[in-house]
N, C-alpha and C positions, 0 to 999 in steps of 0.2 A: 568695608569692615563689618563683620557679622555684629550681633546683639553682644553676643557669650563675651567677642574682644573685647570689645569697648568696653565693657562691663570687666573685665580681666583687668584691663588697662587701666584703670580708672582707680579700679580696688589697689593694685599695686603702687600706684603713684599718692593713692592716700597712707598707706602702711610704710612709703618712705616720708612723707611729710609727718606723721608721726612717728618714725623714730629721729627725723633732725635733728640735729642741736638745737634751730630755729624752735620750735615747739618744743622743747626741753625746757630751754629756757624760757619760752612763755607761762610755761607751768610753772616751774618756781619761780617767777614773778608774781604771779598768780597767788600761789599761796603765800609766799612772804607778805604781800596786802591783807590779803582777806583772813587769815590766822590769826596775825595780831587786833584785828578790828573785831573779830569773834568773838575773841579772850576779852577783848574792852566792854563788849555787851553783857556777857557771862557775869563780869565781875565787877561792872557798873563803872569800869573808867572808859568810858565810851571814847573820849575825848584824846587817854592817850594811846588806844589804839588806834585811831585814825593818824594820831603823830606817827607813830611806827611805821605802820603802813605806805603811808607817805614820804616816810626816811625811806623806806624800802623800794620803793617806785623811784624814788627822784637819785637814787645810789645805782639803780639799774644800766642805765645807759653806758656807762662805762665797763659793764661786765662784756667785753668784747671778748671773741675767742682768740687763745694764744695763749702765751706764757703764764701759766702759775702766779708765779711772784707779778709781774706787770700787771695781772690782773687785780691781785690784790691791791698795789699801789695805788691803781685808778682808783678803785674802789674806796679805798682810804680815803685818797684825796677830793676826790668828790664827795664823800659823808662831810670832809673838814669844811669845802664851800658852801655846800647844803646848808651847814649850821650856823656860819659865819653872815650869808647871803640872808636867810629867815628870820636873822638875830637884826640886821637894818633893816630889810624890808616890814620887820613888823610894827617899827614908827613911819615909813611912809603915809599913815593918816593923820599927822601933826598938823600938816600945813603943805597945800597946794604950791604953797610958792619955793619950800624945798623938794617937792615934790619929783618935779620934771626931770632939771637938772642930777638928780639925785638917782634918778631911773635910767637917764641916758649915761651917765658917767661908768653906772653898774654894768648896764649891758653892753657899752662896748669894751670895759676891762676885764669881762667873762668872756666875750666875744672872742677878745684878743687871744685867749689861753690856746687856742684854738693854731699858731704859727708853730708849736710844739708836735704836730703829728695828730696823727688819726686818734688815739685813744684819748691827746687832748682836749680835741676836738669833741669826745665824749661827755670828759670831766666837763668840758665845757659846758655841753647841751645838758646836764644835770645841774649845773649853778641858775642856769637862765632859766629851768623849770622852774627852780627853788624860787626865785626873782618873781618868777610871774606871779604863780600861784597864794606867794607873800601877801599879794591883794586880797584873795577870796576871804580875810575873816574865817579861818574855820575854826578856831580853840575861842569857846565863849569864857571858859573860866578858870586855863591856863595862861599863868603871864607868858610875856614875850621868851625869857632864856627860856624856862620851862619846856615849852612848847620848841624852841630850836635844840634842847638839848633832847628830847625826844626821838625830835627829827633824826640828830644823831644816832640816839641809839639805833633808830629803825636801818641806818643807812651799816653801821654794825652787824645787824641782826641778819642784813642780805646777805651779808660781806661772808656771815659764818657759814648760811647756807650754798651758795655758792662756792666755797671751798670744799664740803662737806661732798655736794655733788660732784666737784671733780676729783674726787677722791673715789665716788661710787662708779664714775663709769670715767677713767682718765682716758680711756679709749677712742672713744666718741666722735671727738674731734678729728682724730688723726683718722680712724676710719672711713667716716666722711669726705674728708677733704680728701682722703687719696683715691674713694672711689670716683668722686667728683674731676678727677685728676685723669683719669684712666679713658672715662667717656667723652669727656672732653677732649684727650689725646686722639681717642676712636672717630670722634665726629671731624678733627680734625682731617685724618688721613681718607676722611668720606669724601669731602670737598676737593683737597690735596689727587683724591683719585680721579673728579671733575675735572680737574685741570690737563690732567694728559690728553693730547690731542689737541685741536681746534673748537674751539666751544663758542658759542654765542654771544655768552655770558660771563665771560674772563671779569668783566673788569670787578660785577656783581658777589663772583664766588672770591675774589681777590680781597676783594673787600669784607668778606663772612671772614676769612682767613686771619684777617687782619685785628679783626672784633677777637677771634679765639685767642690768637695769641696773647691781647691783650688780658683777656679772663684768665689765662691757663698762667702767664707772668704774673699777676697777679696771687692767685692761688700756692703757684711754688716759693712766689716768696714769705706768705703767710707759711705752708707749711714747712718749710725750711727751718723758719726760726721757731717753731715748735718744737722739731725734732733735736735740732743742733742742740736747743737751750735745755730739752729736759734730759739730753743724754750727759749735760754737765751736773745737771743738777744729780741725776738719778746713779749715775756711774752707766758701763756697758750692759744696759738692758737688751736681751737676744731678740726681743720683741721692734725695741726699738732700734738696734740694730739691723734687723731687718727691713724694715719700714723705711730705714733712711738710701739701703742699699736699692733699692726696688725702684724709691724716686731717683736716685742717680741714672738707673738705663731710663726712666722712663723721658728725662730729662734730656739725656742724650739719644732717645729716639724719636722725641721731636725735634732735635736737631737736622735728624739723619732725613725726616719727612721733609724739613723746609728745604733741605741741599736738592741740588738739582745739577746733574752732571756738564747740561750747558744749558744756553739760553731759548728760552719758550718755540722762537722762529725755529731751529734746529730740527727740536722735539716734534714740532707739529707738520713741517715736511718729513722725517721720516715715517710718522705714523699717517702721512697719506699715500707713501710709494709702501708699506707695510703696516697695514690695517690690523693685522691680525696680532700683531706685538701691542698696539692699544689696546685693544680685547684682554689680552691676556694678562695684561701688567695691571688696568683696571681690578678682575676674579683678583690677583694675588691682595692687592692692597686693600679691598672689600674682604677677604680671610684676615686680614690684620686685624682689620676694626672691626669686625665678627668677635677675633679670639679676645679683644683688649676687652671688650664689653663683657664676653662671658665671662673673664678672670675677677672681672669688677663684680658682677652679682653673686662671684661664689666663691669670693678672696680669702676666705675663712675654711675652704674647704676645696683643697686641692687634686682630692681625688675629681673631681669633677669637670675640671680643668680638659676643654676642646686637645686632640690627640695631635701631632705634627704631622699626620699624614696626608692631610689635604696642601699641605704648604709645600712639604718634601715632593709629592707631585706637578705642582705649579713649578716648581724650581727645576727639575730635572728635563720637561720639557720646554721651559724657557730655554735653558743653556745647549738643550740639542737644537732650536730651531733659529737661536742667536750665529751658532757654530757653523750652520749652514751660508749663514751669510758670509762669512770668513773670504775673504780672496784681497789678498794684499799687492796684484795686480793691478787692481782699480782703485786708486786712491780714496773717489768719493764712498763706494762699496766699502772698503775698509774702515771710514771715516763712521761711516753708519756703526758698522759690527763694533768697534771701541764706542760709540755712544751708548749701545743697548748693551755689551760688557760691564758700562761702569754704572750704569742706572742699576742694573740687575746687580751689582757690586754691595748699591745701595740699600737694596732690598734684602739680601745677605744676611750685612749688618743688623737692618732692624731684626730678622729673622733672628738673629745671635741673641738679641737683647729681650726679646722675647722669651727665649727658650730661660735666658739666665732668673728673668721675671719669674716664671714658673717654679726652678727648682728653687729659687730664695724663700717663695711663698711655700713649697712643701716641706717637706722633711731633711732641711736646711742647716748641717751647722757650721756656725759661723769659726771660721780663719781668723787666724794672725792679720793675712795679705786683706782681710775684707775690712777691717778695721781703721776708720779714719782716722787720722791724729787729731786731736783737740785742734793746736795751733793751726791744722788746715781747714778745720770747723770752721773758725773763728773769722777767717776772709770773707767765709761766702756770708755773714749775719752783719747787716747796715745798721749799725746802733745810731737811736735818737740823740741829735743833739740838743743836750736841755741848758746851754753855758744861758746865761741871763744879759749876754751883751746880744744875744738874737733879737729880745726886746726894742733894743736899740737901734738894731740894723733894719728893723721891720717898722720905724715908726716913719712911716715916709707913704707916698700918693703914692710911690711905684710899688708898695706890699700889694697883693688880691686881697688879704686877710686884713690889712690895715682898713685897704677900703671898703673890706665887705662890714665888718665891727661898727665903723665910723656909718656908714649906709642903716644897719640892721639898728642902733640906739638912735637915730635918727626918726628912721620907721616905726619904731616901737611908743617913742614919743609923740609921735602924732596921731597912732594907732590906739593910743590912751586917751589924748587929748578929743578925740570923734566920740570914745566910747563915753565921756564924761559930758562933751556939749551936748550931746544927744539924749541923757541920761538910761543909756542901755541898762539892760536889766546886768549882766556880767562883763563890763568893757573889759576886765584883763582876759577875754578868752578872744578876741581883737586879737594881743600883743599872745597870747599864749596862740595861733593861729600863724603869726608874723614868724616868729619865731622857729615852730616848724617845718616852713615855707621854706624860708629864704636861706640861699646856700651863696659860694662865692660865685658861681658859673648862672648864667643866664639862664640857658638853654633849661639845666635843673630846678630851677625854681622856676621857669613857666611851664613845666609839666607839672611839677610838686601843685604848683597853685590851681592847673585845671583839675586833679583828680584831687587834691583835697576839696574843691567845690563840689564836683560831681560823687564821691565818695562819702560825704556829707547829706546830700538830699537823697543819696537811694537809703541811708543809713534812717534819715529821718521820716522816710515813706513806710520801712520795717518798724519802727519804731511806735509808731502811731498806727500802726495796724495791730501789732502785737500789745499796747495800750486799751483798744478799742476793744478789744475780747478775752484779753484775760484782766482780774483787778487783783490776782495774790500778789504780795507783797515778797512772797518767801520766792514765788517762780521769776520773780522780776529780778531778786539779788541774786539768784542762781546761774540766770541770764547773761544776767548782766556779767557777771565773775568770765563768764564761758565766751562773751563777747570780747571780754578784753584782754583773756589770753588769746585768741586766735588774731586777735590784733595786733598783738607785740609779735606774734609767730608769723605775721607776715609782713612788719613794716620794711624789712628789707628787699623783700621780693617784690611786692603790687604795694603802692602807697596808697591806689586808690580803693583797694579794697581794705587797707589796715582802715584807713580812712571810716571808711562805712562800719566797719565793728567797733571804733570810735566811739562814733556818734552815738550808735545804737546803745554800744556800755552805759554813757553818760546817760541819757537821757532813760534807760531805766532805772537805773542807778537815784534820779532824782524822782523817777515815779513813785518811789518808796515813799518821801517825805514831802513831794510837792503837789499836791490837789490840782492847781492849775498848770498842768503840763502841758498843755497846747504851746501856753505861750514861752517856756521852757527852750520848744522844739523851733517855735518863732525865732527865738532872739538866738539861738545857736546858727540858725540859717545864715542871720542878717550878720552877724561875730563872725562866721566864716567868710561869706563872700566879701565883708570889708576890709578882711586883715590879709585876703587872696590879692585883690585889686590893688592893697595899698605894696603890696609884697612885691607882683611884677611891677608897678609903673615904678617905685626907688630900683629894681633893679635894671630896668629901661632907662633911667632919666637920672637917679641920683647916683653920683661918684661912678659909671660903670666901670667895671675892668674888663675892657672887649681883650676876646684874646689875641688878634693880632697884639696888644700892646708887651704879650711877652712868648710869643709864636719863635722871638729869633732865638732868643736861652735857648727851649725848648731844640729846637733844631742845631744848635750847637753842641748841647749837653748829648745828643745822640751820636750827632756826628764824630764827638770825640769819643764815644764808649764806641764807635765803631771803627775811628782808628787804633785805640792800644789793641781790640782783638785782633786787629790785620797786621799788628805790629806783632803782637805773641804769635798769631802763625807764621809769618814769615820768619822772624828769630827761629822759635823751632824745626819748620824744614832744614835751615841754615844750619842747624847745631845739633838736631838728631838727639837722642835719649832717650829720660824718661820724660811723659808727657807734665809739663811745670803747671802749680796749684794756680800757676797766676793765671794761664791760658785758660781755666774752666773761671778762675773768677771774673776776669775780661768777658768772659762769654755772657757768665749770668748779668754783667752791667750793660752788655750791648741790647741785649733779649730787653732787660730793665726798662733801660731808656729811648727804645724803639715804641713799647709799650707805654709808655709817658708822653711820647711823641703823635701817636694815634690818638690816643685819649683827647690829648693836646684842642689837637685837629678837629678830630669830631665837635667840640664843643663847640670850637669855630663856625661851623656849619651848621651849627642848631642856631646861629646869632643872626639879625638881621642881615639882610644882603648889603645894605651899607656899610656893615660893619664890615665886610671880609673882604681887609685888602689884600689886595695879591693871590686870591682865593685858588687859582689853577697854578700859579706858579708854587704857590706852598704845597698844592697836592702833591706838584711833581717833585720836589724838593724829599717830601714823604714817601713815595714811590721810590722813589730811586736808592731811597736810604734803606727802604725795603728790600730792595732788589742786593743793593749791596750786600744787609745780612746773610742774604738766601747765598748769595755764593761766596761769601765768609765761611760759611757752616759748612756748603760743601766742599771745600780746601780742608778747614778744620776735622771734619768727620772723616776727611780720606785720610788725611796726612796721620792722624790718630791712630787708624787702624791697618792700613799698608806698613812696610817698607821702600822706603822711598830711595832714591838714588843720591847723590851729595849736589847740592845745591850751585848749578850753572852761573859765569858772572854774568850772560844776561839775565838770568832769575833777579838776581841782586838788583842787577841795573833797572829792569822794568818796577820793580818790587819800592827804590827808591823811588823812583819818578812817579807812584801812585801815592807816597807818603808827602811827597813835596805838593800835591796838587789836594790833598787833601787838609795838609798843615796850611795851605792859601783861604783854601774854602774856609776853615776856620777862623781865619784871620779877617776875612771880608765879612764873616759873621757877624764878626768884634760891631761893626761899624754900619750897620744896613740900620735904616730907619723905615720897620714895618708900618712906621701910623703913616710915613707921607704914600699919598697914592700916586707919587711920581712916579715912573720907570726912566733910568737913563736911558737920552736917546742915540748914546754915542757907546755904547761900553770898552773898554780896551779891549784890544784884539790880544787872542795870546795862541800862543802855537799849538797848530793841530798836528797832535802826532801819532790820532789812530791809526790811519792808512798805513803808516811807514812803521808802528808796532806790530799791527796785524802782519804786515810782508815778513816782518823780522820774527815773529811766533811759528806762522806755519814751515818757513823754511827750517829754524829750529824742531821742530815737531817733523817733519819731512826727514831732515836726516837725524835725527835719534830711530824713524822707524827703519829708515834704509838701512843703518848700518850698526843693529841692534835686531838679535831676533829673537829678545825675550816677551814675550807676550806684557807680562807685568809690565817691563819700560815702557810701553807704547800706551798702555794704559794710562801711566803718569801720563808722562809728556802730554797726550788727551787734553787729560783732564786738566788739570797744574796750570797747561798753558792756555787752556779754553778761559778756565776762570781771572786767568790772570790778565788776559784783554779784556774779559767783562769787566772787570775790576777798573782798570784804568778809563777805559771806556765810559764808566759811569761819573769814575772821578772828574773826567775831564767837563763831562755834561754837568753835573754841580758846579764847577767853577763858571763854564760861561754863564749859567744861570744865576748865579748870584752878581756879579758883574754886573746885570742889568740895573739892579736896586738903587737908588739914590742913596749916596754914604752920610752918615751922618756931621 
């Protein structure tokens, strides 16, 4: 890479990191602090513009992106804990002996707020600021309410500005997320394109695949309920109309990337008797993820938008070089040309969803027919459930959330009790370290705890150099200010770098007012590394929640979103129409909890090796649930966009016996006891009935092509019946596989 790139590259990927939301919002974090603190100087109430400020900072965490009104609510309700939390914690210096107990009781009933969802989980992280920081004494000559009603107003004053800016740019977000949406779909079909053929590295690119879908699920369901929620709010906006129709293909053209017409083996013996169909299906798929990326850097501007004619060429010599293979003399030769038919089928499709991408983003107007109905909205949005009998059901050793609350006031209490024997210069930045650390998942908080160490001492190396030669007072709060937006604009992305601008804020922040700053930078080292150490070894040693202990949910909660989709497509080939709201909502649950599944998993795999029982049988269990989706989608994607023929009684027949073998699997679910590291050494035998489905498929397949000379039939049959031994085929290997497990 020349000088000029790098330097192109570098410059462009800084001009997206300032225009993010991430750095938006650190900006107005940024000024809602340092405004009000200004004005306190200006106007000699020093005292409550640091309350302000502080309302403002400790109200932030829950400004998550999404919904309007949810955002607000958070926001509300974390100003309410703010005020409530700062109003007791500002007698916690009465007395040591209420002290403790008084600490632990608080943080794990903030903790807990946390079994309510993500953004509670925010409210939450804003109460146990409030909690901590309650220690630092900072209002010398405001009483206690005073000073928490403050706090409140500050957490108000966010509340307005952050409304205010998504009034100024409502755009922002949906932009973002859809261009984020787009590339990510592109990188996908990049890997997707690795995979054709024989590759070295199947299991490595399966595995990247795995990670995307997981981000890209993720993503559609964030922006889903943006879209859904403000076109209730807003009525038929043409904008947002748009915006919503665009995610629709793009949603159905990852679909159409994960189908796959048969299985890997197939694929990769024809593309070693026909090398040249690898080659050329690769260039097409590589012009996909070319055009998705260009549409994404010039979404706003359609004339700019890549031409069809590089596609339209790939297409027209695919289908003369496919056509050539044709000869319905030679079964296996014919077998080949219906594979590369229905791949290139495949490709079609996405081409179709592409082209519609493009006119929807141009000069686009919106139809009757393009208009979703509320009531069909309303399926695809997972509303929180906030009934207060969750409380209840969550107060038990088998919650994660229970045991991480009851772990984390635990931790926080001894992480007080070190910083007080010790007589630390700031023990609550111990329990204010603890706090940021520790999360429910192992794996996450022994990373959070290495780069909050190491992100700490490069922070405190800048900090003491930039101490060491400059002494202005004005460039240190300037710094500082600039430090600690870039801080909040990266705590989601590197923690270990939010980390280091951290430190750095804080500690120029007190080089304003503290002469001996050395030792400042001392006792923040030794406050880090003790509240890092205390953070893994409780989540090592106290209460753990390994995830084998709920690896089988997880694995069940998939396998059932991924029988109602096998159940909505088979109903529908059976009943023919129009395609049912239920069938795409089934889909978005399978994609959901496949992606819950992975996550799952992976975290399994960050945990000691003693921890993962069962560690190769649960991969396969995940793999295969994998594999299932893949040719779910592909029946789904065909059966959607063909004409199909009326549904045969062995379609029925084999169609049951995957639902009876899947409804087992679920049932032995029920009963597997993941913690013991038993395996039965005996499992029940149960009937294999690949062999004699496969003989019963291709003779079915055999004569529909003998005595049928519609090209389209032969294609079903293909296909339909390919997927439908894999299908069973996988079912049957999930059953023996569970089977092994000791029942509980």
């Amino acid at each position: 890479m020349t000088i000029s790139n790098f330097v192109k590259n570098n410059v462009k990927d800084l001009l997206e990191f300032l225009k993010s939301t991430s750095f938006s919002k650190a900006v107005l974090i940024g000024v809602a602090i340092t405004v009000p603190i200004v004005f306190g100087l200006i106007t000699d109430y020093f005292e409550i513009g640091i309350a302000l400020g502080f309302g403002a900072f400790w109200a932030s965490p829950s400004d998550v992106n999404g919904n309007l009104k949810h955002k607000q609510i958070g926001i509300i309700f974390s100003t309410l804990l703010i005020v409530v939390i700062s109003f007791i914690g500002g007698y916690f210096h009465i007395s040591n002996i209420f002290l403790f107990p008084l600490l632990g009781v608080l943080t794990f009933s903030i903790a807990f707020i946390s079994i309510y969802g993500f953004r509670a989980s925010m409210v939450s992280f804003s109460g146990l600021l409030a909690l901590v920081l309650s220690f630092a004494n900072i209002s010398e000559t405001l009483e206690i309410y005073q000073y928490s009603l403050w706090l409140g107003v500050g957490g108000l004053w966010y509340l307005g500005l952050s409304t205010l800016w998504f009034y100024l740019n409502p755009k922002t977000y949906t932009e973002e997320t859809l261009n984020e949406i787009f590339i990510l779909t592109a990188d996908f079909l990049d890997i997707r394109k690795k995979l054709i053929g024989e590759h070295p590295d199947r299991d490595a690119l399966q595995t990247q695949l795995i990670n995307l879908k997981i981000e890209l699920t993720e993503l559609h369901d964030s922006f889903r309920e943006v879209l859904i929620s403000y076109r209730k709010s807003s009525g038929k906006s043409s904008y947002q109309g748009k915006r919503l129709l665009v995610f629709v293909e793009l949603v159905e053209l990852l679909e159409t990337a994960i189908a796959n017409p048969v299985n890997y083996n197939k694929m990769d013996e024809l593309f070693k008797i026909h090398p040249e169909f690898e080659i050329n299906f690769q260039k097409l798929i590589s012009e996909f993820s070319y055009q998705l990326r260009a549409i994404a850097n010039q979404i706003n501007n359609s004339k700019k938008f890549p031409e069809n004619n590089v596609l339209n060429d790939s297409f027209k010599h695919l289908e003369r070089d496919i056509l050539n293979l044709r000869d319905e003399t030679k079964p296996e030769g014919y077998e080949r040309y219906l594979i590369l038919q229905n791949f290139l089928d495949y490709q079609k499709k996405q081409f179709e969803k592409l082209k519609r991408i493009k006119r929807i983003l141009g000069n686009y107007l919106l139809t009757t027919d393009d208009i979703i109905s509320s009531k069909d909205l309303k399926n695809f949005i997972k509303t929180q459930d906030y009934n207060p009998k969750l409380i209840l059901r969550n107060l038990s050793f088998k919650s994660t959330i229970f045991r991480h609350s009851l772990r984390m006031a635990i931790t926080v209490m001894l992480g007080y009790g070190i910083g007080l024997y010790f007589n630390l210069q700031n023990p609550y930045w111990i329990i204010l370290t603890i706090i940021i650390i520790m999360r429910p998942s192992y794996g996450l908080t022994k990373t959070r705890s290495k780069d909050r160490v190491i992100g700490t001492l490069i922070g405190a190396v800048l900090a003491t150099s930039l101490v060491f030669f400059i002494s202005n007072t004005y460039v240190f709060g300037a710094l500082g200010v600039l430090s600690l937006v870039i801080a909040f604009s990266m705590v989601q992305k590197n923690h270990k770098a939010s980390s280091t601008f951290v430190t750095l804020s804080i500690i120029l922040i007190y080089a304003i007012t503290e002469p001996d700053i050395s030792s400042v930078i001392q006792f923040r080292i030794i406050d880090t590394v003790i509240g890092a150490l205390l953070s893994y070894a409780a989540m090592r040693w106290l209460l753990p929640a390994w995830s084998f202990m709920e690896i089988g949910d997880t694995i069940k909660d998939a396998l059932k979103a991924n029988t109602e989709f096998y159940k909505s497509i088979s109903t529908y080939y059976q009943e023919k129409g129009k395609v049912p709201t239920s069938l795409k909502v089934n889909r978005k649950e399978a994609f959901l909890q496949l992606s819950n599944l992975s996550a799952a998993f992976q975290r399994m795999v960050q945990e000691p090796k003693s921890k993962q029982n069962h560690i190769d049988d649960i991969y396969e269990l995940v793999e295969i649930n994998h594999s299932f989706l893949a040719s779910l989608a592909s029946l789904s994607s065909y059966i959607q966009s063909h004409k199909t023929t009326e549904a045969s009684e062995e379609f029925k027949m084999i169609s049951e016996k995957i639902q009876n073998n899947l409804d087992a699997v679920c049932s032995q679910l029920k009963t597997i006891d993941f913690e013991s590291k038993i395996i039965n050494p005996n499992p029940l035998a149960i009937k294999n009935e690949s062999k004699r489905i496969k003989v019963s498929i291709d003779r079915f397949t055999n004569e529909t092509i003998l005595n049928t000379e519609n090209l389209r039939s032969h294609k079903e049959a293909h296909l339909i019946w390919e997927q439908l031994y894999w299908l069973f085929s996988l079912s049957e290997k999930m059953l023996k596989l569970t089977l092994k497990f000791k029942m509980n």
